[in-house]
C-alpha positions as CSV (number, residue, x, y, z in Angstrom):
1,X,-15.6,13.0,-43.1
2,X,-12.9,15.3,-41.8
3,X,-13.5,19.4,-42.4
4,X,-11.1,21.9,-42.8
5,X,-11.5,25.4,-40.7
6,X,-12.5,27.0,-44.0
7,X,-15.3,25.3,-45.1
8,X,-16.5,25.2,-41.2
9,X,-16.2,28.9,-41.0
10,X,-18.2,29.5,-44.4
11,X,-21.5,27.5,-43.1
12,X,-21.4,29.3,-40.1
13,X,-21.4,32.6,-41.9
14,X,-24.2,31.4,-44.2
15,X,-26.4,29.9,-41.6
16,X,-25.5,33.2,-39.7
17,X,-27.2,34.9,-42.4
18,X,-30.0,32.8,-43.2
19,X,-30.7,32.7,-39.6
20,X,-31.4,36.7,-39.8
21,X,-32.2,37.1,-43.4
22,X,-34.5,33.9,-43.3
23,X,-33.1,33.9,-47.6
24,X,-29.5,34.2,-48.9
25,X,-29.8,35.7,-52.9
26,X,-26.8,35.7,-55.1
27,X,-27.4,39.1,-56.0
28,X,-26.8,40.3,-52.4
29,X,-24.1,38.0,-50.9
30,X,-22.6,36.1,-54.2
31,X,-19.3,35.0,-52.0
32,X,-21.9,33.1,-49.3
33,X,-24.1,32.0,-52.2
34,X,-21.3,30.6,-54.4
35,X,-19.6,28.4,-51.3
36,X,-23.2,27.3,-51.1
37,X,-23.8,25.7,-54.4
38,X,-20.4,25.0,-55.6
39,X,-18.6,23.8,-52.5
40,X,-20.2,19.9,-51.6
41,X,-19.0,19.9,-48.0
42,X,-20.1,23.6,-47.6
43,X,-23.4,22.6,-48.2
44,X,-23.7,19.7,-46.3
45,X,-22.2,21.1,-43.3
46,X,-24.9,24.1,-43.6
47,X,-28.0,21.5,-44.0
48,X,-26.7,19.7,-40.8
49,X,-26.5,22.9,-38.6
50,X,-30.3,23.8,-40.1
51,X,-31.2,20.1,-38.9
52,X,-30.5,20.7,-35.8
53,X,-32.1,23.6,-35.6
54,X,-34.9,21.9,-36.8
55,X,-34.9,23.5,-40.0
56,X,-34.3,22.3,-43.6
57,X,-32.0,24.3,-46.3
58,X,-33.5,24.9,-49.4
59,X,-32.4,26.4,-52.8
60,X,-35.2,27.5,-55.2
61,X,-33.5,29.2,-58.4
62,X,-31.3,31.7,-57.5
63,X,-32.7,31.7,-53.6
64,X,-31.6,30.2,-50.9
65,X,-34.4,29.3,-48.1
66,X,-34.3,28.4,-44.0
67,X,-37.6,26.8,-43.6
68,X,-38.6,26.1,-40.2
69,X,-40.3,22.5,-39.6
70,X,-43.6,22.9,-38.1
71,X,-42.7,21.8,-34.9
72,X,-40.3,24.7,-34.4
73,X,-41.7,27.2,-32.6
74,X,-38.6,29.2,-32.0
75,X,-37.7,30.1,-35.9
76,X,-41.6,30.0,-37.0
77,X,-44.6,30.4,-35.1
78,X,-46.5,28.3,-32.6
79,X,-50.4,28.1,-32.5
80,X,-51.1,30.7,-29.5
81,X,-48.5,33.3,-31.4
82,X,-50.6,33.1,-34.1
83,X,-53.6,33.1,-33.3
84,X,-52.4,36.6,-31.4
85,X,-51.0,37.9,-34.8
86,X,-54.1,37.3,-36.3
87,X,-57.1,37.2,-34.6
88,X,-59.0,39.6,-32.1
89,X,-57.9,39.6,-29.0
90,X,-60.9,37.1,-27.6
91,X,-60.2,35.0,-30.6
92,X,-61.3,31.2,-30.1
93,X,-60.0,28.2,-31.8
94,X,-62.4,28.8,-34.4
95,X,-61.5,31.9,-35.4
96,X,-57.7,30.6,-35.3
97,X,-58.5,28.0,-37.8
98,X,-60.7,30.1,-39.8
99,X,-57.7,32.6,-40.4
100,X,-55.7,29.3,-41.9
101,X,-58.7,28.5,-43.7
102,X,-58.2,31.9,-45.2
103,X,-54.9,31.9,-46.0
104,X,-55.6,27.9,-47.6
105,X,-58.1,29.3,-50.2
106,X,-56.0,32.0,-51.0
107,X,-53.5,30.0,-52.6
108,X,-56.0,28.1,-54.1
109,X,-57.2,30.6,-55.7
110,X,-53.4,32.3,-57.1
111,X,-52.4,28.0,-57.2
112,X,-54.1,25.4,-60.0
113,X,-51.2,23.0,-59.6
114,X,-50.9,22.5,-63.0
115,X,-48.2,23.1,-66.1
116,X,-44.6,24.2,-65.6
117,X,-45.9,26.7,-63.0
118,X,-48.9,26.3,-60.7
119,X,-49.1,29.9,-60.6
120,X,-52.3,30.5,-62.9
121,X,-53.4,34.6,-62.0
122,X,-51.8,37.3,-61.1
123,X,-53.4,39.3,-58.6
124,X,-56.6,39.0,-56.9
125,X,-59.3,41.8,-55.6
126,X,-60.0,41.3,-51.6
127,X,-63.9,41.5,-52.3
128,X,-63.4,38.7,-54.8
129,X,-61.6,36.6,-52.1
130,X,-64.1,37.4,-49.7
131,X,-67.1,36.2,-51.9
132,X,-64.3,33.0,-52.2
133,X,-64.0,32.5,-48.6
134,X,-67.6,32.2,-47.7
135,X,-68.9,30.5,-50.8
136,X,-66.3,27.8,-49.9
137,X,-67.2,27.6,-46.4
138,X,-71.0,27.2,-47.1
139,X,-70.0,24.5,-49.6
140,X,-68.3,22.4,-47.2
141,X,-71.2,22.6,-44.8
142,X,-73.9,21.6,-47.5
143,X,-71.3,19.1,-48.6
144,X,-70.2,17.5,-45.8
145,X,-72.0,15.9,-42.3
146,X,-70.4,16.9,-39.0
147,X,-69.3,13.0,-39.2
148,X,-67.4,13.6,-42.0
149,X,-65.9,16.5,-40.9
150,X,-64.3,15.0,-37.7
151,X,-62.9,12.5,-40.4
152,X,-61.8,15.4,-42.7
153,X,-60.2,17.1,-39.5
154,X,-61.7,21.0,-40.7
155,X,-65.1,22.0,-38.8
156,X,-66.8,23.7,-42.0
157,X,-69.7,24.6,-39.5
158,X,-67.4,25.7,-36.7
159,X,-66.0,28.2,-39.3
160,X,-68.7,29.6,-41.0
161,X,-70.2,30.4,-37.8
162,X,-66.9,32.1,-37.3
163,X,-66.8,34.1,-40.3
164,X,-70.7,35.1,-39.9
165,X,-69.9,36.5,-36.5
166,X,-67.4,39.1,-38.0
167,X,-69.8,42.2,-38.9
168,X,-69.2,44.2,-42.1
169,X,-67.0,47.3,-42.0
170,X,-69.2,49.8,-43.7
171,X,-66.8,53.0,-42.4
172,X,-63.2,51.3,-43.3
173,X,-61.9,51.4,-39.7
174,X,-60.7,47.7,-40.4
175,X,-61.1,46.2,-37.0
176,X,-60.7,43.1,-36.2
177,X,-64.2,41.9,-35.3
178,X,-65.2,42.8,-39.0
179,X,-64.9,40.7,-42.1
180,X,-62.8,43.1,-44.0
181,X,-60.6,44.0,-40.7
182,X,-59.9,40.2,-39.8
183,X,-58.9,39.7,-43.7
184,X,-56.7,43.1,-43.7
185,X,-55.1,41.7,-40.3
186,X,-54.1,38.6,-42.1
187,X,-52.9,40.0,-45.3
188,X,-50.5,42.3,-43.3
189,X,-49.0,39.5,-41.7
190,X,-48.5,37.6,-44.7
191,X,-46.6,41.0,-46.2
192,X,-44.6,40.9,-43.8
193,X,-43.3,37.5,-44.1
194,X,-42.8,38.2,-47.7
195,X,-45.2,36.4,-49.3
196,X,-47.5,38.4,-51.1
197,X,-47.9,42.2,-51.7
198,X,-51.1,43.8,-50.4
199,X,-51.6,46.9,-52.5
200,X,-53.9,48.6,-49.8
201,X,-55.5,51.2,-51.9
202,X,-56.3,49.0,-55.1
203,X,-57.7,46.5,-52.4
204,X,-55.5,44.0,-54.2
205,X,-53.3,41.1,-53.7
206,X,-50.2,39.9,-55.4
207,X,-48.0,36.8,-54.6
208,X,-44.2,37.1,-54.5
209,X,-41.6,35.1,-56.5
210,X,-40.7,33.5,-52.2
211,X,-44.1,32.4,-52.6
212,X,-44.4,31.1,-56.0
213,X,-41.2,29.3,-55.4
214,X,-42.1,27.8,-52.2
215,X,-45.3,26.8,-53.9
216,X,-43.7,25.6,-57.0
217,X,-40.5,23.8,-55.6
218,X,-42.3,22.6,-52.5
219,X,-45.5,22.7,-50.9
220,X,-47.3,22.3,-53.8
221,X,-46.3,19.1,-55.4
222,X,-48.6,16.6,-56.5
223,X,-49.3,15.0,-53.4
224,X,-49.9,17.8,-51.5
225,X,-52.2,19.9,-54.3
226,X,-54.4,17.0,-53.9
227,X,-54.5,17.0,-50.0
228,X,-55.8,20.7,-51.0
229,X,-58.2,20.2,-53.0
230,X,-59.7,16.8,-50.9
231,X,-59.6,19.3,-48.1
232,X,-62.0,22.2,-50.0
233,X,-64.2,19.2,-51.2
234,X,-63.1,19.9,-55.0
């Protein structure tokens, strides 16, 4: 299929801006947005530039998302990066996995999966998620054998004894080698991708419409909520 110069110019401006933006919204750039969704070859030459980025082009309502595949460590995040973002700075693989274990039950717990939205709260206190976080990790160990969690591919035991090795911030310094620190550390990180809203001196969490979109339009379908739930032994 032949292009003209128009149409090639207006995906590169969009992909231009999705590659710094990360989100094109009608209500900032309606002229990118509307070749987006009403011009066909637009599109399609957009979604094949974000291919080979190794990227995928989504639209959720009125937003427009670059996701990065999870191999792409250039446009998202590789394992080491992360584990730098968000654990201390002798972080082991355990602690690595128990900050995704973290964010995991936090959708959960904002995420039921079920009705026209699987948004089922609004906002969640960071003690209750704390209580959430080890109750769930103690679970999987009474629940599950070390057998079973090689099967299973998450070490419940490897976790916990991750999570018990954080002390308790009784003074509020929120350092990284305490419980609340290594949650506050997280939570920051996941503000700044905007995904939630950490309302620091409520000690509360709120999801944000990316989120609920991403969880709504994508990660969350059926197949995956189940994975979930398998996962947390519910």
């Amino acid at each position: 299929m032949a292009y003209e110069m128009g149409e090639i110019q207006l995906s590169q401006q969009i992909f231009y801006y999705l590659l710094k933006n990360h989100e094109l919204r009608e209500q900032d750039e309606q002229r990118l947005y509307r070749a987006y969704t009403e011009e066909e070859p637009v599109q399609n030459l957009v979604k094949s530039q974000a291919e080979e980025a190794e990227s995928t082009v989504e639209r959720y309502g009125d937003v427009i998302y670059l996701i990065p595949k999870e191999e792409n460590v250039f446009l998202g995040f590789s394992k080491a990066e992360l584990k730098k973002r968000l654990c201390k700075s002798t972080g082991t693989d355990k602690d690595f996995y128990l900050s995704q274990f973290v964010i995991l039950t936090l959708m959960v717990e904002f995420y039921d999966g079920q009705g026209s939205s699987s948004k089922s709260r609004e906002y969640i206190r960071v003690g209750e998620l704390q209580n959430c976080i080890s109750d769930r990790l103690k679970e999987g160990v009474e629940n599950t054998t070390e057998e079973e969690e090689e099967q299973k591919g998450i070490a419940f035991r490897n976790m916990l004894e991750a999570y018990e090795a954080l002390r308790s911030d009784d003074k509020g310094t929120r350092q990284r080698t305490t419980k609340e620190g290594f949650l506050h550390t997280i939570f920051n990180f996941l503000e700044e991708q905007g995904l939630i809203d950490y309302v620091i001196e409520d000690e509360m969490i709120k999801t944000t419409k990316k989120l609920d979109n991403l969880m709504d339009w994508n990660l969350l379908n059926q197949n995956n909520y189940q994975r979930i739930r398998k996962v947390l032994g519910e």
